[in-house]
NUTINU-181373 format. One record per residue (C-alpha): residue number from 1; residue in one letter; chain; z, y negated, x. Coordinates in steps of 0.001 Angstrom, whole numbers, plus 500000, padded with zeros to 6 digits. Each point is the difference from the previous one (the first is absolute). Example, Ala and Ser with C-alpha at 12.3 -4.5 7.8 and 13.67 -1.06 7.14 Angstrom:
2
PT  resi  resn  chain      zz      yy      xx
PT     1     A      A  507800  504500  512300
PT     2     S      A  499340  496560  501370
end
This chain:
381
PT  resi  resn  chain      zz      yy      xx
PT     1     X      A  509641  491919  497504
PT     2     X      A  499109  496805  500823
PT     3     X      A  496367  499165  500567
PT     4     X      A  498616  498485  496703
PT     5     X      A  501389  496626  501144
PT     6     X      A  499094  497496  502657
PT     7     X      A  502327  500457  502817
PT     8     X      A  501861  503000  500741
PT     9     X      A  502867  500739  502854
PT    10     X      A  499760  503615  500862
PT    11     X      A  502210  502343  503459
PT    12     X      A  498210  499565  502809
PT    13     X      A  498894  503100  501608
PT    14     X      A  501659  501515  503240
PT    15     X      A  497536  502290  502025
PT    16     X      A  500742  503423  499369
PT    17     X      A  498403  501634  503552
PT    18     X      A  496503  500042  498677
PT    19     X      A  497397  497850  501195
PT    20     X      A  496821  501330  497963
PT    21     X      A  496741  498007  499563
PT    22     X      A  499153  498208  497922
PT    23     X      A  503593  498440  501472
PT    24     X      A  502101  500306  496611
PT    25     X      A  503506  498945  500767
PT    26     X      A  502425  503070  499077
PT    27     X      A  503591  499744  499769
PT    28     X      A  502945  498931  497869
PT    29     X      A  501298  496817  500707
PT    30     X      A  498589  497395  497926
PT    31     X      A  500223  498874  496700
PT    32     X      A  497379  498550  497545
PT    33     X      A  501891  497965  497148
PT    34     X      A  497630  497675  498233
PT    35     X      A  496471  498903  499641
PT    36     X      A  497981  496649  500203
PT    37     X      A  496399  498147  499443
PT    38     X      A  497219  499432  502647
PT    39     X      A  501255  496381  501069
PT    40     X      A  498050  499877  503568
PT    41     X      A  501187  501134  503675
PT    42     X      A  502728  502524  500112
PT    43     X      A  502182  498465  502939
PT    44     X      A  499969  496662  498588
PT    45     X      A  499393  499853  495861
PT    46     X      A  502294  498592  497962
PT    47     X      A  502579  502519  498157
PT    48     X      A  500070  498497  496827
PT    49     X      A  503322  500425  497780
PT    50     X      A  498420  501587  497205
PT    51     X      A  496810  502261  499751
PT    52     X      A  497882  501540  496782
PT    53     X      A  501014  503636  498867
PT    54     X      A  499174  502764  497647
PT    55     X      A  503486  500890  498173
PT    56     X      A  500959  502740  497334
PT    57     X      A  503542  498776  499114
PT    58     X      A  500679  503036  497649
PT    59     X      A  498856  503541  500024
PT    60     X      A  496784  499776  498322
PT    61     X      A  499440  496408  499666
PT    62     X      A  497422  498261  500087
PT    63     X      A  498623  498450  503450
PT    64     X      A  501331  496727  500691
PT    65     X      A  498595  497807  502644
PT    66     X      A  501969  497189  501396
PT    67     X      A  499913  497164  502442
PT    68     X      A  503780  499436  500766
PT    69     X      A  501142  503425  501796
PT    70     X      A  501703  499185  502729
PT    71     X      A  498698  500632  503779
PT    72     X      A  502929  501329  502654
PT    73     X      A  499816  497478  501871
PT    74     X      A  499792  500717  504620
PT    75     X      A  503404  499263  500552
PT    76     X      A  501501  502034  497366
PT    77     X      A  498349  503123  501362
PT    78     X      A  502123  502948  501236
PT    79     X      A  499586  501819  503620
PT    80     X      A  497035  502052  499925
PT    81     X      A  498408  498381  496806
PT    82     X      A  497224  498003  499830
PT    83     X      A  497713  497737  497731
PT    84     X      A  496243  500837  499157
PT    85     X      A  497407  497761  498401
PT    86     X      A  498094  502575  498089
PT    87     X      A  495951  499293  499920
PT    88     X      A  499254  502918  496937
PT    89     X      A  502076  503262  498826
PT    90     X      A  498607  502930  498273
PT    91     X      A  501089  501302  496858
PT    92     X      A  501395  503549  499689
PT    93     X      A  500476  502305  497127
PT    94     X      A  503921  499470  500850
PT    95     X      A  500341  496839  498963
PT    96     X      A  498541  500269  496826
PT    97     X      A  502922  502910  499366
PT    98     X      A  502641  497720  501417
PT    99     X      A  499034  497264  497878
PT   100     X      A  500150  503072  496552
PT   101     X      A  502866  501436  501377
PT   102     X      A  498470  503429  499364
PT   103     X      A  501453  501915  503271
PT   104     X      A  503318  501199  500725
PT   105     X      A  501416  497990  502431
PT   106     X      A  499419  496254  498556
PT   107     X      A  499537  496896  501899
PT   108     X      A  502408  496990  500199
PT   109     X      A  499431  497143  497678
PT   110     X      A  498331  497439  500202
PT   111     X      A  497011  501566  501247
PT   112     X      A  497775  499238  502389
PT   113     X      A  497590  502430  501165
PT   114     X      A  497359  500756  502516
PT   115     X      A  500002  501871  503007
PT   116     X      A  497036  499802  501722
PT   117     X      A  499979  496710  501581
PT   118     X      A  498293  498416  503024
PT   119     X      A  500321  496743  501867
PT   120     X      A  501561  498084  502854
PT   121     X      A  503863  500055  501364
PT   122     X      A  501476  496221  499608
PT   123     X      A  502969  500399  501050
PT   124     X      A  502710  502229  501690
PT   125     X      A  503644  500487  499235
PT   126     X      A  502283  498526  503072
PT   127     X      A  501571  502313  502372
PT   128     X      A  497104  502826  499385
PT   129     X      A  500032  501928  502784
PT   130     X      A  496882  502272  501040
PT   131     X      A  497817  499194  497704
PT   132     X      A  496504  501353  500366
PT   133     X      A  498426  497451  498118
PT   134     X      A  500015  495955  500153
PT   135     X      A  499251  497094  498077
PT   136     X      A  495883  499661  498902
PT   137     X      A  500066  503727  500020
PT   138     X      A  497943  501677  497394
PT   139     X      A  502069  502659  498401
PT   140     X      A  499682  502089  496831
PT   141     X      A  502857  500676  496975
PT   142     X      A  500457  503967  499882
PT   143     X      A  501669  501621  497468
PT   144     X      A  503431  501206  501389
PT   145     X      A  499216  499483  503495
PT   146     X      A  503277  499368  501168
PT   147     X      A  502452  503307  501088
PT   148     X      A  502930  500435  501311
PT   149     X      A  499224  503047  502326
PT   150     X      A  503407  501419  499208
PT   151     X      A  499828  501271  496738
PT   152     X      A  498948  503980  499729
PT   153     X      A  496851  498563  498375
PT   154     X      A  499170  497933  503126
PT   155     X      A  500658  502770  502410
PT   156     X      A  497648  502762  497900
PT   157     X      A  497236  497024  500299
PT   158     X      A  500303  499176  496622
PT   159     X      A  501530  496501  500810
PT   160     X      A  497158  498853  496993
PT   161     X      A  503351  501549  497368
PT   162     X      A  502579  498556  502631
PT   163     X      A  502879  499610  498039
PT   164     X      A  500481  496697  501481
PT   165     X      A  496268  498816  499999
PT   166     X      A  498921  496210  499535
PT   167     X      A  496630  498555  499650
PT   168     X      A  498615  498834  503841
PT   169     X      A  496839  498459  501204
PT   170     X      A  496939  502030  502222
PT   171     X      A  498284  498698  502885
PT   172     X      A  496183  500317  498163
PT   173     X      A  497307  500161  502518
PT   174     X      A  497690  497274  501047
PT   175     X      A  496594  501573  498556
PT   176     X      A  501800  500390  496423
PT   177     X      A  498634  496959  497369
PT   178     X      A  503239  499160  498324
PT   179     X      A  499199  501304  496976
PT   180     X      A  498850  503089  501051
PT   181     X      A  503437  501041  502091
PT   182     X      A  502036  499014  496636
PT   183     X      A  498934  503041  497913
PT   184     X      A  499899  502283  503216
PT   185     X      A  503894  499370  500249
PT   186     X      A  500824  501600  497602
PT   187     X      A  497129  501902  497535
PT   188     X      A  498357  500937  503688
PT   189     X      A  503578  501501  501342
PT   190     X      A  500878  501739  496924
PT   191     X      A  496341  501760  499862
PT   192     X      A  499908  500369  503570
PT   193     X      A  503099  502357  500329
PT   194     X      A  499584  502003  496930
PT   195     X      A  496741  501058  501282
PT   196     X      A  501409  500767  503811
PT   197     X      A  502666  502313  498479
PT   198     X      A  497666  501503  497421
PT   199     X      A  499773  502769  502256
PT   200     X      A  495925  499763  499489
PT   201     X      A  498143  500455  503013
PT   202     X      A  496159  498294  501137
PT   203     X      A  497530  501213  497471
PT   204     X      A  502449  501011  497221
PT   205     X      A  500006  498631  496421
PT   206     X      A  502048  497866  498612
PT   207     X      A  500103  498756  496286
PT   208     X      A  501060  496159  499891
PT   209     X      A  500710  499596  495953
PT   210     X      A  500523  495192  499996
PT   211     X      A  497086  500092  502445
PT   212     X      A  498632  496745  499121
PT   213     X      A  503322  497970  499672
PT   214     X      A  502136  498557  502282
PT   215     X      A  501492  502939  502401
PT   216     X      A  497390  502090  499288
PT   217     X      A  496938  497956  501387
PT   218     X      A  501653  500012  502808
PT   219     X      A  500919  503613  500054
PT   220     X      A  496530  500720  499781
PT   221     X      A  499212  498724  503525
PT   222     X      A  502481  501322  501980
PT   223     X      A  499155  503358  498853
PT   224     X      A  496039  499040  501180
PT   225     X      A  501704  499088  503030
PT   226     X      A  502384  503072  500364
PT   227     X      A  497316  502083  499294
PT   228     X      A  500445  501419  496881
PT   229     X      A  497461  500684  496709
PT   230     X      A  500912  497840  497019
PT   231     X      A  499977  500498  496261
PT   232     X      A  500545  496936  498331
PT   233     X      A  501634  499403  496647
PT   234     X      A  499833  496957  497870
PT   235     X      A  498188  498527  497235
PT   236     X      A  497243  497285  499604
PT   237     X      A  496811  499570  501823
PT   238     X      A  501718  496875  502187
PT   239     X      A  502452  502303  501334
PT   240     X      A  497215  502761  500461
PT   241     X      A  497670  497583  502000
PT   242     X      A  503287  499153  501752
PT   243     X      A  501415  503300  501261
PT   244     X      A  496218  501488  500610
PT   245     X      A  499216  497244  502446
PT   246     X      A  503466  500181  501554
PT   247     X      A  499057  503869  501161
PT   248     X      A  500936  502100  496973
PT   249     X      A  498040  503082  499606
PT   250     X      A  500506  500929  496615
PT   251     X      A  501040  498218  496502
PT   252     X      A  501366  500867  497346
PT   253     X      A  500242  497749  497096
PT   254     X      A  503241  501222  497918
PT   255     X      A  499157  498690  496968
PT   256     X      A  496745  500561  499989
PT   257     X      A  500737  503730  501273
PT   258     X      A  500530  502620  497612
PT   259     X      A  501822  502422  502226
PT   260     X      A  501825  498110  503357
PT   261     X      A  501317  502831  501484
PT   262     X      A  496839  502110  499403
PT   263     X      A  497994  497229  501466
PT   264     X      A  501711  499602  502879
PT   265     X      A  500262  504004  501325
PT   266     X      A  496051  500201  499702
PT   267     X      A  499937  496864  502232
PT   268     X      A  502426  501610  502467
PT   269     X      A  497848  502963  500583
PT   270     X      A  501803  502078  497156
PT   271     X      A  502565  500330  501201
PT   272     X      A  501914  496523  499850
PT   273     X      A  501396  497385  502160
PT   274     X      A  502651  500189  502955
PT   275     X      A  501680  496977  498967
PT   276     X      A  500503  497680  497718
PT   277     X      A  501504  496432  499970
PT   278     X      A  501044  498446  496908
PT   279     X      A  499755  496654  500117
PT   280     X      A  499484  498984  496531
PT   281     X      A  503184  499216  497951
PT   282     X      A  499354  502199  497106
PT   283     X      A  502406  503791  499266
PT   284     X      A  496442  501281  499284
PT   285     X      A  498709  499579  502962
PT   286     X      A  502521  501835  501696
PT   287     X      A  500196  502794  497323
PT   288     X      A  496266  501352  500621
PT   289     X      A  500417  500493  504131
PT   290     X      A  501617  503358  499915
PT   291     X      A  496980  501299  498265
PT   292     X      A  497607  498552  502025
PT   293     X      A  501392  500589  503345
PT   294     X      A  498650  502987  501750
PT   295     X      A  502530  502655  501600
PT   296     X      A  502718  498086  502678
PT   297     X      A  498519  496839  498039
PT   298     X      A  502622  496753  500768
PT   299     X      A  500576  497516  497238
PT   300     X      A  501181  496594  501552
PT   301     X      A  501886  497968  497533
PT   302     X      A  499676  496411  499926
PT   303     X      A  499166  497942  497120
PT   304     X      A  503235  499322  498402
PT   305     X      A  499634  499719  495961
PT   306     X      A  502700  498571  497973
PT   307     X      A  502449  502433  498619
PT   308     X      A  497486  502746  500979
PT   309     X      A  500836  503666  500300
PT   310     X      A  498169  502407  502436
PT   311     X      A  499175  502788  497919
PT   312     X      A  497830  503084  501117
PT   313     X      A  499824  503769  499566
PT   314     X      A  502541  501915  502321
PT   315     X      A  498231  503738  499654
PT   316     X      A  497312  497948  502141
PT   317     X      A  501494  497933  501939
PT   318     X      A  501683  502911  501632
PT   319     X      A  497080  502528  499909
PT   320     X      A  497796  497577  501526
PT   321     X      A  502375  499199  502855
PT   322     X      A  499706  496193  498367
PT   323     X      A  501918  496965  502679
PT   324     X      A  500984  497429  497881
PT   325     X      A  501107  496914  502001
PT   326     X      A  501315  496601  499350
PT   327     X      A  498831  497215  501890
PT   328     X      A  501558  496607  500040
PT   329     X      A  498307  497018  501961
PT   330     X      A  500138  500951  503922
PT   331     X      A  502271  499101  502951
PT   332     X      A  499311  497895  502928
PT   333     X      A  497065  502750  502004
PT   334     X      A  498470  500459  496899
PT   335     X      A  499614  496180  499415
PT   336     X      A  498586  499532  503769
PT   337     X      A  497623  503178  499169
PT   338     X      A  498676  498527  496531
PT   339     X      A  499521  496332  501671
PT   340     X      A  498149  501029  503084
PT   341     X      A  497650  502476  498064
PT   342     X      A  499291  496786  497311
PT   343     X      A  499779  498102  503319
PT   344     X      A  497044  502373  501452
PT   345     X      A  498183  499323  497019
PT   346     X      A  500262  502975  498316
PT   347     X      A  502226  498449  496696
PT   348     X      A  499515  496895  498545
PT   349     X      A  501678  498771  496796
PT   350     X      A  497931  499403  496787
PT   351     X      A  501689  497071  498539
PT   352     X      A  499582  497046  497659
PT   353     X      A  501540  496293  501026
PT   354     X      A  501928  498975  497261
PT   355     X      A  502571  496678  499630
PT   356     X      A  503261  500650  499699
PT   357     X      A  499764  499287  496197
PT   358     X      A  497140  502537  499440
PT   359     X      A  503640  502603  500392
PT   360     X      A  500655  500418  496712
PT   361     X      A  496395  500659  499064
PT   362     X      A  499808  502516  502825
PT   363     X      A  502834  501996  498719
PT   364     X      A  498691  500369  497234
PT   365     X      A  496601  501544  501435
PT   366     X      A  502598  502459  501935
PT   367     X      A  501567  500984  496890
PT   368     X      A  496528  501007  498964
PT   369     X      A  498665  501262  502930
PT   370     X      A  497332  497445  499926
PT   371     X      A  500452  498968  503280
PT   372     X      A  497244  501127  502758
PT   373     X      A  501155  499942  503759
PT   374     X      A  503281  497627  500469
PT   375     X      A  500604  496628  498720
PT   376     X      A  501361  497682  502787
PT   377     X      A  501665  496373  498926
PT   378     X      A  499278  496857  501770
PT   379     X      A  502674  498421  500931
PT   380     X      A  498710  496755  500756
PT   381     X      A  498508  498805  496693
end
């Protein structure tokens, strides 16, 4: 990941066939490799040598922010890669376990996360041929972006777990702010697909446990816009003012709440909600959906807690006819889908503009689910 820096080369992306408004570039070409500061035009600013960044040198260490890492330079990019001066990036969840080291698969060292980046191409590696974007493009940093198209993943349309998959940059649309098309790269993808395959149809319920955080503010509004009924769990009355005015029908405050699954069936007519999409990073979260999931009920997993286990009762699961899916980010149609029902005006991020060195305090806010909405870094200050 490389988007809590200043300037950031990233692959290009080759048009894969579609051509869907709001005219996001998708292919597999081009490479995003590093980030850099606002510093003025795109086509003719100054690449500087060096560039502030955000670095965890060890698993668990510390934040360090320096003014020395090193900026690939224009001629020292590779075919199909190219260089983005990154405006703002949102902070995920996944950084914040990157940085702990808390998941399975860890990330290289020395760390620098972030992978929600927007801002402007620079430059272009030489000898890139078909590129669908050019330099003074406005692009966005997606989290694995880039595919192969030849591994079975790819060719299931799963090319989000290609087994060959690099980080890339978007086409965002025109009517995005910045800020606003950071978050919806990837919280707004992630949300966005877990609720199209939740098998819940218009006028359904649908229980979103993290409502009021980062994914699930967002998952909130596309289920208002995919028509669906939402219950709404979180706790604290800025989250509750939050999620109620974003379109959420019911809430349920779960620590306040003396019974959550009991709560939730007498909102959903009795008889209990068609889906549900877990989006908070907690194993208790997850282990309450079976029981409040009506009959054919779908439980989207999402939120990824460290070391966590999914545990729930099997008798029920299986008498109930319980789906139990897991849902990780979204491919290339589901990232046009997400972007041009944001760009209608249907989603729009919650967030907080933060400097890059508010990161460490924002972490911690994450760690204690503190934070409302998204917090998105600006990364010229």
């Amino acid at each position: 990941m490389l988007s809590i820096c200043r300037w950031s080369s990233t692959t290009l992306l080759r048009h894969s066939a579609l051509r869907v408004p709001p005219v996001i570039v998708a292919g597999r070409s081009l490479h995003v490799t590093a980030t850099l500061r606002h510093v003025g035009c795109a086509g003719s600013a100054h690449i500087p040598r060096t560039q502030r960044a955000a670095i965890v040198e060890t698993t668990g260490a510390p934040l360090k922010i320096v003014d020395d890492h090193p900026v690939k330079q224009p001629s020292e990019l590779a075919p199909g890669e190219c260089l983005v001066h990154l405006d703002c990036t949102g902070v995920c969840h996944t950084d914040l376990h990157a940085k702990n080291g808390d998941w399975p698969i860890q990330a290289k060292l020395p760390l620098i996360g972030g992978h929600e980046g927007v801002g402007k191409i620079v430059a272009i590696g030489g000898h890139t041929q078909d590129s669908p974007v050019k330099v003074g493009d406005r692009v966005g940093i997606k989290w694995l972006a880039y595919s192969c198209l030849q591994c079975e993943p790819c060719k299931k349309g799963l090319e989000q777990s290609c087994l060959n998959g690099r980080y890339s940059g978007f086409n965002v649309d025109g009517t995005f702010s910045h800020t606003e098309a950071a978050s919806i790269l990837c919280a707004g993808v992630t949300t966005y697909r877990a609720i199209k395959y939740s098998k819940a149809h218009i006028g359904d319920w649908i229980v979103l446990p993290g409502a009021g955080g980062g994914l699930g503010h967002l998952a909130v509004q596309y289920a208002n816009a995919m028509g669906l009924r939402v219950v709404a769990i979180d706790t604290g009355p800025e989250k509750r003012d939050l999620v109620l005015k974003l379109g959420a029908e019911k809430w349920i405050d779960f620590k306040e709440s003396k019974d959550v699954v009991k709560d939730i069936i007498e909102a959903t007519d009795g008889l209990g909600a068609h889906a549900a999409v877990i989006t908070a990073a907690t194993s208790a979260a997850y282990a309450q959906a079976v029981d409040y999931l009506r009959m054919g009920g779908t439980l989207m997993a999402v939120g990824l807690p460290g070391h966590g286990k999914l545990s729930t009762d099997i008798f029920y699961t299986v008498t109930k006819s319980i789906n139990i899916i897991g849902s990780y980010v979204g491919n290339r149609q589901d990232a046009q889908e997400a972007l041009a029902i944001a760009a209608s005006g249907k989603v729009k991020c919650h967030f907080t503009l933060e400097p890059l060195s508010a990161l460490a305090e924002t972490y911690e806010g994450i760690e204690k689910g503190a934070i409302v909405g998204r917090v998105v870094l600006d990364m010229s200050t």
